[in-house]
N, C-alpha and C positions, 0 to 999 in steps of 0.2 A: 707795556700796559701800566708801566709805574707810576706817569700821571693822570692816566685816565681811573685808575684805582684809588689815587689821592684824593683827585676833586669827587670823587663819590663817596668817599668817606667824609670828606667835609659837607658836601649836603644831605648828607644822614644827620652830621652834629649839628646844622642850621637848621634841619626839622625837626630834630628833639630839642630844640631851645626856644622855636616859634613856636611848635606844641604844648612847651610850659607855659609859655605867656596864653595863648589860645583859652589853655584852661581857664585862666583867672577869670574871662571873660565869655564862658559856657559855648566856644566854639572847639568840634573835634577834630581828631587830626588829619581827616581825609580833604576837607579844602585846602590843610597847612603844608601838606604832599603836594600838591597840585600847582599851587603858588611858588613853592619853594622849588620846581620842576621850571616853573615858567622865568622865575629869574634865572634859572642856570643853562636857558635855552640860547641857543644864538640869535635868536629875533629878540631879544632881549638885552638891551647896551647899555645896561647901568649899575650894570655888575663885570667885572672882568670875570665872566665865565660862559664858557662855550661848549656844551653839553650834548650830544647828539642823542635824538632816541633810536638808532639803530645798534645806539651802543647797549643799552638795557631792554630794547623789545624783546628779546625771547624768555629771558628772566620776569617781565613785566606781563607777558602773556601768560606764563607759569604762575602771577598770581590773582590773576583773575579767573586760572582754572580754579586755584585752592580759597577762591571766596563763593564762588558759586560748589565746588562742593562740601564747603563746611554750610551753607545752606541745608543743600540736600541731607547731613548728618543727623541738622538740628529740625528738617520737619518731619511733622507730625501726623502721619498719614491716618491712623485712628480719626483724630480730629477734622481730616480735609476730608475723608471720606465718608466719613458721618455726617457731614456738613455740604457734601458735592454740589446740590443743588443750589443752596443759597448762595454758596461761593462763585458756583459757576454763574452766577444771576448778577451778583455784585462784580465780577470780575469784567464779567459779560457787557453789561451795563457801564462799567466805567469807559472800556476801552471804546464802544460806542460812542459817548458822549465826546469823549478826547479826541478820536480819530474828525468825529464829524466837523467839531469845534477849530481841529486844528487845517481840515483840509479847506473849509472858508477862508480862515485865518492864512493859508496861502495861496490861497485865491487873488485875498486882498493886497497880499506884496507885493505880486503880478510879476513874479518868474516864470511861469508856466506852469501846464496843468501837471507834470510830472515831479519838478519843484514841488508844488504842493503837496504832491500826493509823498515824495521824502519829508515837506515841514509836518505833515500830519503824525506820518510814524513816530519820529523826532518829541511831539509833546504829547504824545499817546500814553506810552508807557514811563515808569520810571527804573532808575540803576537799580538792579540785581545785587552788584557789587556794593554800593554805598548802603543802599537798604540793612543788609547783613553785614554790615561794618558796623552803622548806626545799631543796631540789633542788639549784636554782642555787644560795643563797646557802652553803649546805654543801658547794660545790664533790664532789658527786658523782654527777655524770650521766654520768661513765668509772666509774664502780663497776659489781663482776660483778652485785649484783643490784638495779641500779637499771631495767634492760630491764623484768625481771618486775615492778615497784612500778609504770612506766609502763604496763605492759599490764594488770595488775589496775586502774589507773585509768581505763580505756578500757572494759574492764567496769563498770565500776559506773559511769562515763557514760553508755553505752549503757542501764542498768538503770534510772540517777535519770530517762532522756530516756522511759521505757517507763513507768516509776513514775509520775512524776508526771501522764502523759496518764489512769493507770488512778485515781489517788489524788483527782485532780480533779472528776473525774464521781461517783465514790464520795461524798465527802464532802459535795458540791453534791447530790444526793439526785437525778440523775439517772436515768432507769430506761428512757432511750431504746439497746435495745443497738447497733443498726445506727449510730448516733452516737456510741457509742464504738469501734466498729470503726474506721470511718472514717477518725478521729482516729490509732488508730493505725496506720493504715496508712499514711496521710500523715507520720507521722514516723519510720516504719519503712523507708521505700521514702526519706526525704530523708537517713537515713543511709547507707543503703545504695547511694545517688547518691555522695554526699561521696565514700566511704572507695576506688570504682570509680575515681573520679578521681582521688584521691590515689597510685592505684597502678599506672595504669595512663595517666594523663594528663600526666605532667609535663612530655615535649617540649611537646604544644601549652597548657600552660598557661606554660611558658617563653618561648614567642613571643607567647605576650599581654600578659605583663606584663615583658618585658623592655624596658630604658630606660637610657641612661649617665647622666641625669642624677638624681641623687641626690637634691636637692629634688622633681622629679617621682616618682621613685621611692620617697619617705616619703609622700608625699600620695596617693597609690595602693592600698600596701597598708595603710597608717592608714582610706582609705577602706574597701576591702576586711574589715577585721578589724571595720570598726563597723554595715557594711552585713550582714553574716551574720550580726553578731549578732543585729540586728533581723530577719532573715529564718528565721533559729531561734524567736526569741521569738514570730514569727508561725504558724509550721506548728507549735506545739506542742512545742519539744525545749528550750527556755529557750537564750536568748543566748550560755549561756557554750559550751553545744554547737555551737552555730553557729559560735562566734569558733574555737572547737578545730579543729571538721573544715574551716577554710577557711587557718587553720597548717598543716594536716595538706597539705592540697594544696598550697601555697606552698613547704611544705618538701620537698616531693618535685621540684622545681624545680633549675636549676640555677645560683638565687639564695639558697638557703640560708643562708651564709656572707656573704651580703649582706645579708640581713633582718634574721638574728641582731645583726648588729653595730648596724642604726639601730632596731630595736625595745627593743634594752635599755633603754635611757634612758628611754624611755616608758611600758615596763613598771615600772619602779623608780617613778617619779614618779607615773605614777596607781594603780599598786597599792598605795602607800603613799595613796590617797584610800581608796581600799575598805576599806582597815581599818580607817582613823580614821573613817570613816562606821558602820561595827562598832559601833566604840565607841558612838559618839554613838547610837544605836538602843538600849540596854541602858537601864534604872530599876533600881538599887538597893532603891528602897523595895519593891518587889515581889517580890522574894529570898525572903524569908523564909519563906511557905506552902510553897514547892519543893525548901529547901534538903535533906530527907532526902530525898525521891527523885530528886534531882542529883547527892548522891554515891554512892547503892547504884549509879546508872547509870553514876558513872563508874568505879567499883570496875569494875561486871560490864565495862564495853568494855576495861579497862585489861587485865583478864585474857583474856577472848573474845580479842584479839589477839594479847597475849603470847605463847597458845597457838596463834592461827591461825597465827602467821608460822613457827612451827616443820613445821607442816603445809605450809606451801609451800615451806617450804626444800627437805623431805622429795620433796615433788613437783615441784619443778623443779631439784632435787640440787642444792641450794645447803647449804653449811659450816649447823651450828647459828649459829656467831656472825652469819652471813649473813643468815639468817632472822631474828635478834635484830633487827638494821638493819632489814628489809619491817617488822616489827611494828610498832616505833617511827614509821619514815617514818608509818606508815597509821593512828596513833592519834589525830591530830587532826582535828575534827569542826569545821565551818565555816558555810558562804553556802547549803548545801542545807538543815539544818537551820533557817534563818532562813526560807528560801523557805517549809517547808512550816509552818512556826508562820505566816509571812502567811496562807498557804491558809488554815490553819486558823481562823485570826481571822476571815477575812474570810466563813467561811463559819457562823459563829456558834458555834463548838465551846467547849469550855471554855478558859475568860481565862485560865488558871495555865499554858497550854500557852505560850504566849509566855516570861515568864518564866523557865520550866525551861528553854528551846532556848537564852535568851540568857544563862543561867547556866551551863549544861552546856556550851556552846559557849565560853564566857570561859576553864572550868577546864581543857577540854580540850586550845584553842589555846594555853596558859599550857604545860600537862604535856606533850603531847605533842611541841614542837619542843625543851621541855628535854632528855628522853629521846632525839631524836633526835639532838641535839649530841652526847648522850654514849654515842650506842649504843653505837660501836664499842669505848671504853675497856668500858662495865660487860659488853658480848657477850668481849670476850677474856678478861675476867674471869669469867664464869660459867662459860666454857667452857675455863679456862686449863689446864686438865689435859689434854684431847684435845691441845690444841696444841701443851702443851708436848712429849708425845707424838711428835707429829708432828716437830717437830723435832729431836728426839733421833734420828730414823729415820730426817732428812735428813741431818743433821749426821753419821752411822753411815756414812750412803752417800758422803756426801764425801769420807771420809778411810779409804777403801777401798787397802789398799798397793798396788793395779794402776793407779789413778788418780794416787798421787803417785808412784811411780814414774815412770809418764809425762809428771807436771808436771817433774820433775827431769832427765830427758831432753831435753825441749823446751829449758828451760833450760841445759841444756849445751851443745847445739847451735847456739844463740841464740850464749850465749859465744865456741865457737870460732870460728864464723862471723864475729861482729865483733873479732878479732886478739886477744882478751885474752889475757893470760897465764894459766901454770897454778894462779896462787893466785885470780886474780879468777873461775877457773871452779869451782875448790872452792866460793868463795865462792858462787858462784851455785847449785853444787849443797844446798849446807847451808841456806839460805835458801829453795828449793823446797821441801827435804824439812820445812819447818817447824817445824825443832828448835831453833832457836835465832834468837833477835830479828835485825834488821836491823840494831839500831845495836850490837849485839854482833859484826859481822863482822870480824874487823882486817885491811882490805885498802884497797886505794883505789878502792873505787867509793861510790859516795854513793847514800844513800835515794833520790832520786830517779831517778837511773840504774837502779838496779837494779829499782823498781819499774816505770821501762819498757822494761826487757830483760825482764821477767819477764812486761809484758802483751803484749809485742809475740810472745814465743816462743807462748805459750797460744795470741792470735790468728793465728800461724802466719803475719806479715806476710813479706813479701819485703826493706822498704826496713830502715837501723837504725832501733831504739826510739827512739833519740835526736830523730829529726824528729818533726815534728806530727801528732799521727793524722789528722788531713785529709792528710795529703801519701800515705797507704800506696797501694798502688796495686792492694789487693785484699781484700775483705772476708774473715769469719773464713770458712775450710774447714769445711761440715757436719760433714765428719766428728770433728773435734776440738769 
């Protein structure tokens, strides 16, 4: 194993050196995985390196369990279930829209109607796995509309776990119905186990796995997060659903904040397998018959989104720029899209269907977290008019003369109270009323003084501004 251990440590250090460079230019590192997999592939001659993905799929598998359940850790069930309706509406709604769009859209390739009905799945939903990469690594899992991106991901889990049970029998030419029932009710009734537990079990799933010791308690839920996957991948709902709804319970725990902290590392390290296993699964030489209907597909999902996320902003009252951010998070297309090109292969359909998923999937894991990086900037820019709007309206309300007025009172008050004299309280009043700069006051108090006389009055403390705000001895009055 001594060379096969070498060149994988050497495309660890080729993807943390493409990584550095990535960053300069606002790309993350889940396309630089994927890229840096595809040169060390054997369908790939321009690099002396020949990399098999049998060699890292079980490891690679193991980390698309630990990105779907550091998912499950970080949502938010409070939030998803106070919200079920809307979400289910929005989630509900997108995938409709997608499915429909996308099953025309293979229509018009003219593979066949079952072809299409895999291109449909394929730009339906988007990765699980890059979503929750993009998530944490974009530090915005406290953002207002990361709740709703989380619950529409929870729908279209629930959809791909429903999808796939129906798409499978479909395409295998199955015509037994009571054996497709079946099937689904086994994987309908093991969700609907999970998410009861997740919300309603977490004292006694806290006395099960609670433990001081930390090495037992990594070997526990590491066991945990690989044993559901395989107990998902058995009743029909695929792994990665297993690994979610067994985060999801964990996380309703009152080891959360302990899981989170020993699962990252693990996440990081073998989620960084799953992509370079991406990679490595992709043929260039195959590109070529697919490449125009790779891009009419990724044209249509780029806009299908663009638009849906406005549509949800709409429906769950999130800002236009808000809704820019849902779009973008949700435009990258991943591990599901691969699942059903294996279906498909494996069930004899047309060979070009691999291909297009591993192209479509390349361009879209590339665009999509580009756009996410930069939603926020091009979202305040689309919409820089409402905003600016907005702020003229707050900025109006601020500087209302009953409000400084009152800043300027507080401030005097402030003064007299701590013995100043009557120029240092001019001072203080000319400086509230914000007509004139601070280092334009000619008295002797100093910018710094002044600006904690001036927060200490607003906060309406008791002790002088002068001490440390840990020392005040009473938080600000509501009413001020």
């Amino acid at each position: 194993m001594g060379s096969e251990l070498l060149v994988l440590g050497v495309l660890f250090v080729i993807a943390y050196v493409f990584g550095r460079l990535g960053k300069l230019i606002g790309l993350p590192a889940i396309p630089i995985y994927m890229l840096v997999g595809l040169i060390a592939s054997p369908n790939f001659h321009f690099f002396p390196l020949s990399f098999k993905s049998a060699d890292v799929q079980l490891i690679a598998i193991v980390g698309l369990i630990f990105l779907l359940f550091s998912l499950g850790l970080e949502f938010d069930q409070d939030e998803f279930f106070g919200n079920i309706r809307s979400l289910l509406l929005s989630g509900g709604t997108r995938i409709v829209i997608n499915m429909a769009a996308g099953f025309v859209f293979g229509l018009w390739v003219g593979w066949g109607t079952r072809e299409a009905l895999i291109i449909a799945g394929m730009t339906a939903t988007s990765s699980s796995a890059i979503l929750t990469k993009l998530l944490i690594e974009l530090r915005r899992l406290a953002n207002r509309e990361t709740p709703v991106i989380l619950g529409i991901t929870v729908v279209e889990d629930v959809f791909i776990a429903i999808y796939l049970a129906i798409v499978s029998v479909v395409i295998g030419g199955a015509t037994n119905v009571w054996a497709i029932v079946l099937q689904l009710t086994i994987s309908f009734g093991f969700l609907v186990v999970m998410f009861a537990l997740a919300r309603w079990g977490g004292r006694v799933v806290s006395r099960l796995v609670g433990t001081r010791d930390d090495e037992l308690f990594t070997i526990l839920f590491f066991g945990l997060a690989v044993a559901f996957g395989g107990l998902g991948e058995l009743l029909g709902v695929s792994d990665a659903i297993g690994a979610f709804l067994i985060g999801l319970v964990l996380g309703a725990t009152r080891f959360k904040a302990r899981l989170e902290q020993f699962s990252l590392p693990l996440r990081d390290v073998f989620g960084a397998f799953f992509f370079l296993n991406f990679g490595l699964a992709l043929n260039p030489s195959t590109f070529g018959p697919v490449l125009v209907p790779v891009i009419v597909g990724v044209v249509m999902t780029l806009l299908l989104n663009t638009a849906g996320g406005q549509l949800i902003a709409w429906l769950n009252r999130l800002t236009p720029a808000e809704g820019f951010n849902v779009s973008a998070m949700l435009q990258n297309r991943g591990e599901f899209a691969l699942i059903l090109a294996t279906l498909a292969a494996g069930a004899g359909l047309d060979s070009r269907l691999t291909p297009f998923a591993g192209l479509y999937v390349l361009i879209m894991a590339i665009v999509g977290p580009v756009l996410a990086v930069n939603s926020e900037r091009v979202g305040g820019w689309l919409f820089s008019g409402r905003l600016a709007r907005r702020r003229a309206v707050g900025t109006a309300a601020a500087e209302l003369p009953s409000e400084r007025a009152r800043d300027r009172d507080f401030a005097a008050a402030e003064a007299a109270m701590s013995g100043r004299g009557d120029d240092d309280l001019a001072a203080m009043q000319v400086a509230a009323s914000g007509d004139v700069a601070a280092e334009e006051i000619p008295v002797a108090v100093t910018e710094e003084e002044l600006d904690a006389m001036l927060d200490a009055a607003l906060n309406n403390q008791d002790r002088h501004a002068a001490q440390p705000r840990d020392e005040t001895v009473r938080d600000r009055d509501p009413e001020y």
